[in-house]
C-alpha positions as semicolon CSV with decimal commas, in nm:
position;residue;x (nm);y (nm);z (nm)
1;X;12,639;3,280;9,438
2;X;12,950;3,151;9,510
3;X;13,130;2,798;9,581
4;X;13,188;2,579;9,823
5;X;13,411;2,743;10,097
6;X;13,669;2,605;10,398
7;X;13,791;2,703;10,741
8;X;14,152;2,717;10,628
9;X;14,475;2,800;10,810
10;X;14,809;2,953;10,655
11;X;15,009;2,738;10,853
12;X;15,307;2,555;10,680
13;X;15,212;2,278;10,411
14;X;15,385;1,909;10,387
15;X;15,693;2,061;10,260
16;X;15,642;2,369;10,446
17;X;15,541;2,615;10,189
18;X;15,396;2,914;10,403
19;X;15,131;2,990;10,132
20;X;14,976;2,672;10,131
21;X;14,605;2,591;10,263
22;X;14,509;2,311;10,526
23;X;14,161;2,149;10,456
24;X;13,998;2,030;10,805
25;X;13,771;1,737;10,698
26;X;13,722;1,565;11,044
27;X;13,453;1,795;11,195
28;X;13,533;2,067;10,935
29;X;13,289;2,364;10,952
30;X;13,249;2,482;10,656
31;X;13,216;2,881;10,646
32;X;13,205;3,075;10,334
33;X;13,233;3,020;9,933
34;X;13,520;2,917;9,742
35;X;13,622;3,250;9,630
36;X;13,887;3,369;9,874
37;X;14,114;3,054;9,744
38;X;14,052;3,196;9,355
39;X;14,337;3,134;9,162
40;X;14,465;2,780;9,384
41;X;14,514;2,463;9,229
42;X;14,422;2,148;9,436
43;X;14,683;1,930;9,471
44;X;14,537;1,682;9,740
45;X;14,795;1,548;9,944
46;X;14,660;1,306;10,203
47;X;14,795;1,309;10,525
48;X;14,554;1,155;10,858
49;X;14,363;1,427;10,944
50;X;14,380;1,701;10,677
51;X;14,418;1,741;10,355
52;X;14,690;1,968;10,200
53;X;14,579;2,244;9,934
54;X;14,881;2,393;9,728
55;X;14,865;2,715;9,561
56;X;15,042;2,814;9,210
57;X;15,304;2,921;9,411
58;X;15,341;2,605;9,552
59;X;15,335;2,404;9,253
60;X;15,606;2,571;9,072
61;X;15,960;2,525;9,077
62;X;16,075;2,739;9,427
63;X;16,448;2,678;9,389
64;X;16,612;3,029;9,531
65;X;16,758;3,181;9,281
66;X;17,012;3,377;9,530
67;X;17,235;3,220;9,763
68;X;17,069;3,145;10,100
69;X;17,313;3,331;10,284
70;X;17,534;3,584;10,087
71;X;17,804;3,743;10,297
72;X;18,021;3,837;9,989
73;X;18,082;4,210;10,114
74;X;18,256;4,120;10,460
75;X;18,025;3,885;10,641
76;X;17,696;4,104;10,468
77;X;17,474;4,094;10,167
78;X;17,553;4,216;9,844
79;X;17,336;4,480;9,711
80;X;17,172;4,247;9,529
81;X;17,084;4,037;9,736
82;X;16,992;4,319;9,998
83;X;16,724;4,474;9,745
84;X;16,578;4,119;9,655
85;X;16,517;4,124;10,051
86;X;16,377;4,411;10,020
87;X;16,133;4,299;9,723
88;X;16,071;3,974;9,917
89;X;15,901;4,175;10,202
90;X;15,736;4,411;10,023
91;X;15,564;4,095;9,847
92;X;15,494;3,929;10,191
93;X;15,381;4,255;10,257
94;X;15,111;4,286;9,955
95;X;15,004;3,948;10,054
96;X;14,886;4,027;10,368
97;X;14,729;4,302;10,227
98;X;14,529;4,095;9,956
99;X;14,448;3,822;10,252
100;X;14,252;4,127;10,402
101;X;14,117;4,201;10,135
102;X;13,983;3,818;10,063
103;X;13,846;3,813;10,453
104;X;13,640;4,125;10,411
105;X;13,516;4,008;10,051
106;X;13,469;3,647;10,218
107;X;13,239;3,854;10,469
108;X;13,046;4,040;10,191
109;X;13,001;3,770;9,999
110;X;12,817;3,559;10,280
111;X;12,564;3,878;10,279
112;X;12,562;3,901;9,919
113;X;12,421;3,492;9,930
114;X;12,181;3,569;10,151
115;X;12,003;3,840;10,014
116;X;12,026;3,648;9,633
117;X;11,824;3,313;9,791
118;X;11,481;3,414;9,770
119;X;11,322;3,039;9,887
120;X;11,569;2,785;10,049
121;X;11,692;2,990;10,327
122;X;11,300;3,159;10,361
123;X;11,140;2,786;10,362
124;X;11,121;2,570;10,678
125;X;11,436;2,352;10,688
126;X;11,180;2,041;10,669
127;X;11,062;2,179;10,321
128;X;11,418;2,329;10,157
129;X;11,511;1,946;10,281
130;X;11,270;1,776;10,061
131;X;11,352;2,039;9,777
132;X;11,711;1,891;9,807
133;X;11,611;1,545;9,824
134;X;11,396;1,598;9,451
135;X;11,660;1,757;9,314
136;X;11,936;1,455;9,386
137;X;11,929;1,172;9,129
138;X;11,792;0,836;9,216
139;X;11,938;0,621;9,502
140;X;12,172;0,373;9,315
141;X;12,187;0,583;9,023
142;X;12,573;0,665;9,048
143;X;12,782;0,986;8,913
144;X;13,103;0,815;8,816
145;X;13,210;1,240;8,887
146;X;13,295;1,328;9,207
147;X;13,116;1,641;9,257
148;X;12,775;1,434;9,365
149;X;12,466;1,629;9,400
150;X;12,516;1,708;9,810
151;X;12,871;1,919;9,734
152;X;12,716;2,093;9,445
153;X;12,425;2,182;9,674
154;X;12,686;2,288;9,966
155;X;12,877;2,483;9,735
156;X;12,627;2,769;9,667
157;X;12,656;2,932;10,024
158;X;12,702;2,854;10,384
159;X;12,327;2,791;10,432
160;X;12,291;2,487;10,190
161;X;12,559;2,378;10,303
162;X;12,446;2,350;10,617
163;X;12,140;2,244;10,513
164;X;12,288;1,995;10,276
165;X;12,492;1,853;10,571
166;X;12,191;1,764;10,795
167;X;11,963;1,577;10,521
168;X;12,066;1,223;10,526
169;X;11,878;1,146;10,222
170;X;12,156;1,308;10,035
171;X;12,393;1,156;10,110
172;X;12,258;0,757;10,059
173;X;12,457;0,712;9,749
174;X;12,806;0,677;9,756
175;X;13,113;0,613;9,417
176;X;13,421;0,520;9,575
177;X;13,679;0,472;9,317
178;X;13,964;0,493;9,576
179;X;14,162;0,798;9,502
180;X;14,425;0,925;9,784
181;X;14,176;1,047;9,996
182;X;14,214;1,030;10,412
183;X;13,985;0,727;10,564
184;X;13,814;0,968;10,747
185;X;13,645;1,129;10,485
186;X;13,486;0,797;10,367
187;X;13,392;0,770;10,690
188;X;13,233;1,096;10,746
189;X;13,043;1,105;10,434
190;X;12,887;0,766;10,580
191;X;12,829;0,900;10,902
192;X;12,608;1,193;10,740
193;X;12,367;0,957;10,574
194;X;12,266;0,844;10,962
195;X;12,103;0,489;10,995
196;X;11,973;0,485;10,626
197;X;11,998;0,230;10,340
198;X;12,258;0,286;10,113
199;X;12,385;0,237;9,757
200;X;12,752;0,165;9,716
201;X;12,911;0,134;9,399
202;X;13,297;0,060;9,387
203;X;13,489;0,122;9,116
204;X;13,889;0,184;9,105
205;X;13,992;0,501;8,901
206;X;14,288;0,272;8,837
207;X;14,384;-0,074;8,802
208;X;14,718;0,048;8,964
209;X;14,588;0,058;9,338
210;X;14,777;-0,051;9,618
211;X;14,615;-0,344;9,877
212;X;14,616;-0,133;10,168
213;X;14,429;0,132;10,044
214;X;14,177;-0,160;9,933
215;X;14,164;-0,306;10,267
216;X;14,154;0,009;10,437
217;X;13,820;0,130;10,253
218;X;13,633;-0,189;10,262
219;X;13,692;-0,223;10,641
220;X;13,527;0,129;10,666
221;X;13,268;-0,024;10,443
222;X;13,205;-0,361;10,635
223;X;13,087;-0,136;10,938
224;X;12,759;-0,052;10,788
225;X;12,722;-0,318;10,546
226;X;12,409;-0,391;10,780
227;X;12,264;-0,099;10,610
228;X;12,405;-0,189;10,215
229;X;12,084;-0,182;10,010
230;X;12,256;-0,144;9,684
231;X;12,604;-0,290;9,591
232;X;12,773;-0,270;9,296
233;X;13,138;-0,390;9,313
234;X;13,388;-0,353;9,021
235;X;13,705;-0,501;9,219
236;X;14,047;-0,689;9,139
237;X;13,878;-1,064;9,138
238;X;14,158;-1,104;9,441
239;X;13,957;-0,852;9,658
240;X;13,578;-0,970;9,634
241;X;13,649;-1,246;9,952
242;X;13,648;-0,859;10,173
243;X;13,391;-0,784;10,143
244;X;13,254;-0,969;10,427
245;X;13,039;-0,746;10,621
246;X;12,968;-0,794;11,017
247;X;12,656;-0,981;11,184
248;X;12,441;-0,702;11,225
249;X;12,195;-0,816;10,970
250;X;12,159;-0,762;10,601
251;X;11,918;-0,578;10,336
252;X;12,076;-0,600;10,054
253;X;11,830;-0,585;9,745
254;X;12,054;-0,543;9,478
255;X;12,381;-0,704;9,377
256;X;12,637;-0,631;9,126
257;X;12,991;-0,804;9,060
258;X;13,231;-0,763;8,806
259;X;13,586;-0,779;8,797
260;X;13,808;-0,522;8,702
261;X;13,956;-0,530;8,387
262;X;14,332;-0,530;8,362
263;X;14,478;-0,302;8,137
264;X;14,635;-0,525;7,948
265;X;14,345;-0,816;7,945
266;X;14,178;-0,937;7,653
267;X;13,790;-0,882;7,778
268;X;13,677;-1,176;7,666
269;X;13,988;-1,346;7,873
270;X;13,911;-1,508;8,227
271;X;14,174;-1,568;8,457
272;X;14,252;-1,778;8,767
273;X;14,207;-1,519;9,008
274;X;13,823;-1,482;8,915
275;X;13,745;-1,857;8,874
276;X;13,844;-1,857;9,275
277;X;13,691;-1,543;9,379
278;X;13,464;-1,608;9,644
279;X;13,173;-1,346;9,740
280;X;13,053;-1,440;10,093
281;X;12,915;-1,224;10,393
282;X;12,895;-1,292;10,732
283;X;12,535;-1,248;10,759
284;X;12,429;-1,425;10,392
285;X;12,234;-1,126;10,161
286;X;11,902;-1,254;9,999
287;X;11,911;-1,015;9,710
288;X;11,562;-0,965;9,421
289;X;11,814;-0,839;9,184
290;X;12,160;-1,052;9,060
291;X;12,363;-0,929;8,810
292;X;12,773;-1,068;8,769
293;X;12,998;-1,113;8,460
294;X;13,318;-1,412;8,471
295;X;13,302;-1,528;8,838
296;X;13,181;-1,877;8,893
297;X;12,808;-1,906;9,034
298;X;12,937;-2,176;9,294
299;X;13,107;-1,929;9,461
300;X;12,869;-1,654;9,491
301;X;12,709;-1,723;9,817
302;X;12,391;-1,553;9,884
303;X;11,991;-1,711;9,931
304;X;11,851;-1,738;9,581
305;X;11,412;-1,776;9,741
306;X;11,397;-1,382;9,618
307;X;11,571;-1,334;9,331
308;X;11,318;-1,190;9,078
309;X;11,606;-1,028;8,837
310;X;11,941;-1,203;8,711
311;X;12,236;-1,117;8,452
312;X;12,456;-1,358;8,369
313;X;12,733;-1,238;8,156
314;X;13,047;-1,474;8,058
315;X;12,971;-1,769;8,287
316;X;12,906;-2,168;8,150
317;X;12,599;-2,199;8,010
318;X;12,553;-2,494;8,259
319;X;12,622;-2,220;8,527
320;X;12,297;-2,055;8,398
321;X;12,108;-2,331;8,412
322;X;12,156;-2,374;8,810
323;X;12,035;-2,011;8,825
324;X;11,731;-2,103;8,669
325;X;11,681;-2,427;8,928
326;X;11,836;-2,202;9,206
327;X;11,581;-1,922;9,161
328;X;11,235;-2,016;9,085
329;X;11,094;-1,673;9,100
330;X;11,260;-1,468;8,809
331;X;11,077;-1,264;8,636
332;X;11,351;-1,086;8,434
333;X;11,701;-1,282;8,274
334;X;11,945;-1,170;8,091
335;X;12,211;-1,411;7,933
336;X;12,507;-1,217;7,790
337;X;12,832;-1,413;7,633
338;X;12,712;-1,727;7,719
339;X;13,017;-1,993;7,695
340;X;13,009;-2,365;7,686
341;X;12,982;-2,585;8,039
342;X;13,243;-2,481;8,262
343;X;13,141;-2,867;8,369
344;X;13,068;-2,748;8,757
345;X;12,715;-2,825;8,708
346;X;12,441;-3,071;8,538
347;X;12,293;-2,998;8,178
348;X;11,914;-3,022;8,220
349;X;11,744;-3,310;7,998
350;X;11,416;-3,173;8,012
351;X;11,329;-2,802;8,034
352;X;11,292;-2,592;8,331
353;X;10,963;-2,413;8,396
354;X;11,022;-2,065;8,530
355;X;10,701;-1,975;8,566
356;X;10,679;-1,630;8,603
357;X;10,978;-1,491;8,385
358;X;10,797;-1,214;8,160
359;X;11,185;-1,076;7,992
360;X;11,399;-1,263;7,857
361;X;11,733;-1,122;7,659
362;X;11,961;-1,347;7,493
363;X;12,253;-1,141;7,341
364;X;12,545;-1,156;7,166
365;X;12,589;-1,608;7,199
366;X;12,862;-1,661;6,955
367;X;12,820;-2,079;6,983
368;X;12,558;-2,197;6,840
369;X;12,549;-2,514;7,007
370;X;12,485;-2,289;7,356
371;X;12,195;-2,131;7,216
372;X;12,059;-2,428;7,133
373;X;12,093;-2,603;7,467
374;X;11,915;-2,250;7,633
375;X;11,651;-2,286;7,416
376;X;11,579;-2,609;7,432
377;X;11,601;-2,627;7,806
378;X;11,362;-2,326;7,917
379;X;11,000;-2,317;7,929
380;X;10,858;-1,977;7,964
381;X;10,478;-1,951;7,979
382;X;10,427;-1,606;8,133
383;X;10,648;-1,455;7,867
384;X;10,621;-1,092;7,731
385;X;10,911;-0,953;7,583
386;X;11,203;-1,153;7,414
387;X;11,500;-0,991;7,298
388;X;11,713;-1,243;7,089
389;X;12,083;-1,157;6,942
390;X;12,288;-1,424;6,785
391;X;12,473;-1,511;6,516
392;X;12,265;-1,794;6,414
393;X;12,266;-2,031;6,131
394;X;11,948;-2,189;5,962
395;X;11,924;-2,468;6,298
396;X;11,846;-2,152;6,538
397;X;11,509;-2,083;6,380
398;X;11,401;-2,494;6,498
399;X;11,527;-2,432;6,809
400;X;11,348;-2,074;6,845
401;X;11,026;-2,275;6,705
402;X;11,074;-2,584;6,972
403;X;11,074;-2,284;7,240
404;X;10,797;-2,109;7,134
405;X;10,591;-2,413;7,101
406;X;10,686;-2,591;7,422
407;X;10,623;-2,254;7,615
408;X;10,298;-2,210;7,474
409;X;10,373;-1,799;7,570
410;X;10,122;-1,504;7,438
411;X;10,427;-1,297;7,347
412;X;10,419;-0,857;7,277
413;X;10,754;-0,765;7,213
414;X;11,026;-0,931;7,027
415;X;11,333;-0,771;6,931
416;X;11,600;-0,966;6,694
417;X;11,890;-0,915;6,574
418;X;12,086;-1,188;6,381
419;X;12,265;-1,242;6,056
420;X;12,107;-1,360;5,701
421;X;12,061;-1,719;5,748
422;X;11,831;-1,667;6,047
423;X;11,654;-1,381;5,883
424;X;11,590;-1,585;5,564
425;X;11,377;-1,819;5,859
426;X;11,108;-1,546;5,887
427;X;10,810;-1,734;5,819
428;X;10,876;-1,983;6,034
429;X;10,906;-1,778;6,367
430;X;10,677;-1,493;6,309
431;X;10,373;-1,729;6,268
432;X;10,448;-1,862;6,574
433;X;10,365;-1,536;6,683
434;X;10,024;-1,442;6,651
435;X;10,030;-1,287;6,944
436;X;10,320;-1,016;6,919
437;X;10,223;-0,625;6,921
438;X;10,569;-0,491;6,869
439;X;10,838;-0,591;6,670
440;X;11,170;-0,459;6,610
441;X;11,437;-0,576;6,367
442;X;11,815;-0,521;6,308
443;X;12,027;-0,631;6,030
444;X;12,412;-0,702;6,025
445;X;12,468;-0,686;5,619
446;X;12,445;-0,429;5,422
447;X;12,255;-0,505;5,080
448;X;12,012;-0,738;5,002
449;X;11,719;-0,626;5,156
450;X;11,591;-0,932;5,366
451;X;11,221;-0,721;5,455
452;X;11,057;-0,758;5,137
453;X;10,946;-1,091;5,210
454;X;10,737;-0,913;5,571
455;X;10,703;-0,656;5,409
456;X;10,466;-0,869;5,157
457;X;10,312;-1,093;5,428
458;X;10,196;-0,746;5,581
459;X;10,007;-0,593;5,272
460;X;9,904;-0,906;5,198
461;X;9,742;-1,051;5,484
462;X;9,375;-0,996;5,539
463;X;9,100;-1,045;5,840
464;X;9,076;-1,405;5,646
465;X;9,430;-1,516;5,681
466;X;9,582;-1,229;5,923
467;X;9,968;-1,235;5,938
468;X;10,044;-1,102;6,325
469;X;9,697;-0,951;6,329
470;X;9,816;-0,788;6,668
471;X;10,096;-0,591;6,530
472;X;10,099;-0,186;6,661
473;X;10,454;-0,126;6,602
474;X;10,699;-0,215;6,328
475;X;11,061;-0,096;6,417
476;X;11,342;-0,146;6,208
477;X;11,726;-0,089;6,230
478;X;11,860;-0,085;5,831
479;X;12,218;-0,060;5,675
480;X;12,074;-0,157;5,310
481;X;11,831;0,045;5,072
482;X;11,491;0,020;5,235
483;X;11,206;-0,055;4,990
484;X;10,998;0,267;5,084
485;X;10,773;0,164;4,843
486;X;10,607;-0,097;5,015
487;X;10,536;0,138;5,333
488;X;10,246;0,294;5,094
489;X;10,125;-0,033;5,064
490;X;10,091;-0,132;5,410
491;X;9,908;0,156;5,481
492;X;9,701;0,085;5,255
493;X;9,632;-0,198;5,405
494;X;9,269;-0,208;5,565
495;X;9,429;-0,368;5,907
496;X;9,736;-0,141;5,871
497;X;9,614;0,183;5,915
498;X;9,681;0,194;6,251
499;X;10,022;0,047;6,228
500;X;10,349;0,255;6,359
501;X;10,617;0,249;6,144
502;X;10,963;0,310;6,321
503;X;11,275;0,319;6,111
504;X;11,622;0,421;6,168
505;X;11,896;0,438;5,953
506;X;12,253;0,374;6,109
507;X;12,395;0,493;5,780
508;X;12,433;0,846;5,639
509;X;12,190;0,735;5,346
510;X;11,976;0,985;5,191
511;X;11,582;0,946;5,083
512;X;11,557;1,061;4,736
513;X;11,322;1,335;4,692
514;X;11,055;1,172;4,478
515;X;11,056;0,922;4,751
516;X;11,054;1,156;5,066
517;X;10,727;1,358;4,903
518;X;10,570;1,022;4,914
519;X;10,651;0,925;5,297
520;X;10,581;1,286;5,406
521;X;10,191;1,256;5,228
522;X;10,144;0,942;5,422
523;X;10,261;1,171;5,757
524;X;10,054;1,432;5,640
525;X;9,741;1,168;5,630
526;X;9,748;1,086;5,955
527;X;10,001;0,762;5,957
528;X;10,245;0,726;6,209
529;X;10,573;0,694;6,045
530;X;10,879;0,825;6,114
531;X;11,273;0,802;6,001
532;X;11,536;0,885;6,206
533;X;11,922;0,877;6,113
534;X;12,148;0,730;6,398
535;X;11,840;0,751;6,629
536;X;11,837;1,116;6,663
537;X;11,763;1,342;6,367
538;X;11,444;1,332;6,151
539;X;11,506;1,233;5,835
540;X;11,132;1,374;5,701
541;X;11,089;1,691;5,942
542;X;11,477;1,773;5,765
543;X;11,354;1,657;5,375
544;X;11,006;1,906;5,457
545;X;11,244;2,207;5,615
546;X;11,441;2,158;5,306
547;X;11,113;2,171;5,105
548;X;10,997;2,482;5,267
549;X;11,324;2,664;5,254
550;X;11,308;2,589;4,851
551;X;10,995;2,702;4,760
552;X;11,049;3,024;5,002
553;X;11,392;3,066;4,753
554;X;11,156;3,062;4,467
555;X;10,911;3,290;4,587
C-alpha cells in the first residue's frame, strides 16, 4: 500500500519553478498515494492558502549556465546554444512523458489498494471507525512527531483516508509546536474533530519564534477553548496571559504550565518574565488535575473545589502550602525543587489535614530547612504511597518520624532515596512502619554497604518481635557490592519465604560465579528473586545461559 497522496497542480511555484507542486489544504481532497511525487523533497513554504512543494530540481542551484539570449552569430544562437535548446525540449519532452506515466500508475495503484485491504474497506464505516479509534494512542497522550496516528492512517490509500477524515475521535489530540505552517491548517485539523473535547499540548520547536505567529495560533485556539479538556502549555512566560479563551464555557480537566526554557538559561534560573506571568481565562477552568513548574501560584487563576492532583515544581515552599489550604480534596501531590518562601504567602504553624491525599512524592529538596517545614506542616491520614528524595542530614529522619507519627497513616509503599546520613537513620523510620508492604531503596555512594543493618533486622525478626511483618516486596537500587549472602538468609527466614526480592544494579558489576549458583538455587526453589542490570537485562537468566552454554562445551 502506498502513502498519503494530493490533488496537485504543475502550476508555477513561489519563485516560479514550473516543476514545482502546489498542496491544497483548505478543502483539499485528497486522491491517491504518495507515490507519483517519489523522488520530491518537501520544502514547505507557507503562503495563505497553499502550501508550496519543491522538487530536487527545485532545490538545487538553477543558475543558466548559457546566456539567456545568445545572438552571437548575427542576431541568432550559436550552435551551442541551439543544441542545448534542443536538449532542453527533449527533457520537457521526457517529462511529460514520465507525468503520464505517474497518472496511469497513480490510477493502478488506487486498484492495487483496494484489492490488498481485505477488512477496512469490507467493514461498515461505523466498525472500520472504531478500529481506527483503538488503534490511536490515548487522548492527551501526545506524539511530540508530527506524523500523528490520523495521517499515518490516511496515508495507506484513498479509503482511510477518507475514512480517517470523517472520525472525529481521531483527531481530539492535537501538538502544535508552531512550525511555518498556514493558519488554516490548524484550523482545519480542529474543525475535523467536530464539537468534541480536546487535548492540546503546545510546545515551540524553537525558542526562536516570532510573536505573530504566537498570537496568530492561540487566537485560532481561543475559539474552541470551550471544548479544551486537556492543556498542556510549554510557552515563552510572556505569552501565557493569551491564552484567554472566550465565554462559551469551560471543561477543562487537566492543566499543565511550564515555561519555555531559553537556550541559554540556567534551568534552575527564574526570571522576571515568569514571576509576572499571569494564566487567566475568560470563563475561569476548575481543573482535577494541576501540574506547573516556576510561575507564581497567585497568578494562576483557576477554582481550586476539584483539584484532586497537583505538581508543584520550583515554586516557594510557602506557595505550596496555599495549595494545600486552596485545595482540600487532593488525593495525589507532588513537590519537585521546592525553594524557600517566595514570602507571597503565610507559613502554616500547625499542620494542614488533607484528608484524603493517598501519594505523596517529595523529590529532589536540596534545603533542608524546606523539607523540614513540609514535613512538619502536613498531616496525611489516608496515606498509601510515599516517595521521599532528599539530600538529608541526620535532622530529616525526626522530621520524617514527627510526620509519620502526627499522621497516624497505615502506609504500603515507600520509596527513598537519600544520601548516608539519612540511611544510617534506618531504625528509626522503618519501625514507624509496621504497616508498609513494599519498599524500595536507592543509594547515592558507592561502597559501604548501608543494607546490612535491614538486611539483619529481616532474618532476624520473628512472629515474636516482627520487623515490617507486612513486607511483600524488597526493591533495591545498588552502586556498592551487595551482600548476596544475606539473601539466603532471609529466605530462610520462616516469615520470608514469601518475600520478593527486586534488585538492580546501575553498575556494570558482575556476580561471581560461586555466588550466582547460590542465587539461581534459591530461583530454582521457588523464591522470587531477581537481578537486573540497568533495569533491563537479567543478570541470573544471563549467569544460567552462560552455565548451560559451558557444560554443552564440555559435553
Amino acid at each position: 500500500m502506498g502513502s498519503i497522496g494530493v490533488r496537485y497542480s504543475r502550476r508555477p511555484c513561489s519563485h516560479f519553478c514550473r516543476h514545482s507542486t502546489l498542496l491544497f489544504l483548505h478543502n483539499c481532497e485528497f486522491q491517491n498515494n504518495i507515490h507519483h511525487i517519489d523522488g520530491f523533497i518537501f520544502d514547505l513554504q507557507c503562503d495563505r492558502d497553499i502550501m508550496t512543494v519543491l522538487c530536487m530540481r527545485c532545490t538545487r542551484d538553477t543558475k543558466i549556465l548559457r546566456p539567456q539570449r545568445c545572438v552571437a552569430l548575427n542576431g541568432k544562437p550559436c550552435s551551442a546554444c541551439t543544441e542545448d535548446i534542443e536538449l532542453e525540449k527533449a527533457i520537457n519532452e521526457l517529462e511529460n512523458q514520465i507525468e503520464k506515466i505517474h497518472t496511469k500508475r497513480r490510477a493502478l495503484r488506487t486498484v492495487m489498494n483496494e484489492n490488498h485491504d481485505p477488512l477496512i474497506a469490507k467493514f461498515p464505516p461505523e466498525i472500520s471507525s472504531q478500529i481506527f479509534i483503538h488503534y490511536a494512542p490515548p487522548v492527551g497522550l501526545f506524539d511530540k512527531n508530527d506524523r500523528s496516528p490520523p495521517f499515518y492512517l490516511g496515508a495507506v490509500c484513498q479509503k482511510w483516508r477518507q475514512l480517517a477524515w470523517r472520525t472525529p475521535q481521531l483527531w481530539t489530540s492535537l501538538f502544535v509546536r508552531f512550525k511555518p505552517y498556514p493558519p488554516q491548517l490548524l484550523a482545519e485539523l480542529l474543525e475535523r474533530s467536530a464539537t468534541l473535547p480536546l487535548a492540546i499540548a503546545l510546545s515551540p520547536y524553537s525558542p526562536i519564534i516570532d510573536d505573530e505567529k504566537y498570537l496568530e495560533v492561540i487566537n485560532i485556539l481561543n475559539r474552541h477553548s470551550s471544548r479544551w479538556h486537556v492543556l498542556h502549555c510549554t510557552l515563552p512566560a510572556h505569552h501565557l496571559h493569551r491564552l484567554c479563551g472566550s465565554l462559551e464555557g469551560n471543561i477543562l480537566d487537566r492543566l499543565v504550565l511550564r515555561p519555555l526554557q531559553e537556550s541559554t538559561q540556567n534551568p534552575h534560573d527564574r526570571t522576571d518574565a515568569q514571576d509576572v506571568a499571569t494564566f487567566s481565562m475568560k470563563c475561569k477552568p476548575s481543573p482535577t488535575e494541576l501540574a506547573f513548574a516556576k510561575y507564581r501560584l497567585a497568578n494562576v487563576d483557576i477554582g481550586w473545589n476539584r483539584l484532586t492532583t497537583a505538581s508543584m515544581e520550583d515554586i516557594g515552599v510557602d506557595e505550596c502550602f496555599e495549595l494545600m489550604r486552596r485545595a482540600p480534596l487532593l488525593e495525589t501531590l507532588a513537590l519537585l525543587s521546592i525553594i524557600p518562601s517566595s514570602g507571597t504567602f503565610s507559613i502554616p504553624t500547625s499542620r494542614i489535614v488533607l484528608p484524603r491525599l493517598h501519594w505523596l512524592q517529595i523529590w529532589n529538596v536540596t534545603d533542608e530547612i524546606v523539607v523540614a517545614k513540609i514535613l512538619d506542616s502536613m498531616c496525611t491520614p489516608s496515606l498509601k504511597r510515599w516517595v521521599h528524595q532528599i539530600r538529608g542530614d541526620l535532622s530529616s529522619a525526626s522530621h520524617m518520624v514527627s510526620f509519620i507519627d502526627q499522621s497516624s497513616f497505615s502506609l504500603k509503599t515507600f520509596k527513598m532515596r537519600g544520601s548516608r546520613d539519612l540511611y544510617s537513620q534506618f531504625h528509626r523510620i522503618f519501625y514507624h512502619l509496621s504497616s508498609l508492604e513494599s519498599l524500595e531503596l536507592r543509594f547515592w555512594f558507592l561502597i559501604e554497604s548501608p543494607i546490612d543493618e535491614l538486611l539483619q533486622w529481616l532474618c532476624a525478626s520473628d512472629d515474636s518481635s516482627p520487623f515490617l511483618p507486612h513486607l511483600q516486596t524488597l526493591e533495591f537500587d545498588v552502586r556498592f557490592t551487595f551482600p548476596w549472602e544475606s539473601l539466603r538468609r532471609i529466605f530462610s527466614s520462616s516469615n520470608r519465604r514469601s518475600l520478593t526480592v527486586k534488585i538492580n544494579q546501575t553498575f556494570k558489576q558482575t556476580i561471581p560465579n560461586e555466588v550466582a549458583e547460590k542465587l539461581l538455587e534459591l530461583v530454582d526453589e521457588g523464591f522470587d528473586l531477581s537481578v537486573l542490570r540497568d533495569g533491563k537485562v537479567d543478570a541470573l537468566e544471563e549467569c544460567r545461559q552462560k552455565r548451560h552454554l559451558s557444560q554443552i562445551t564440555h559435553q
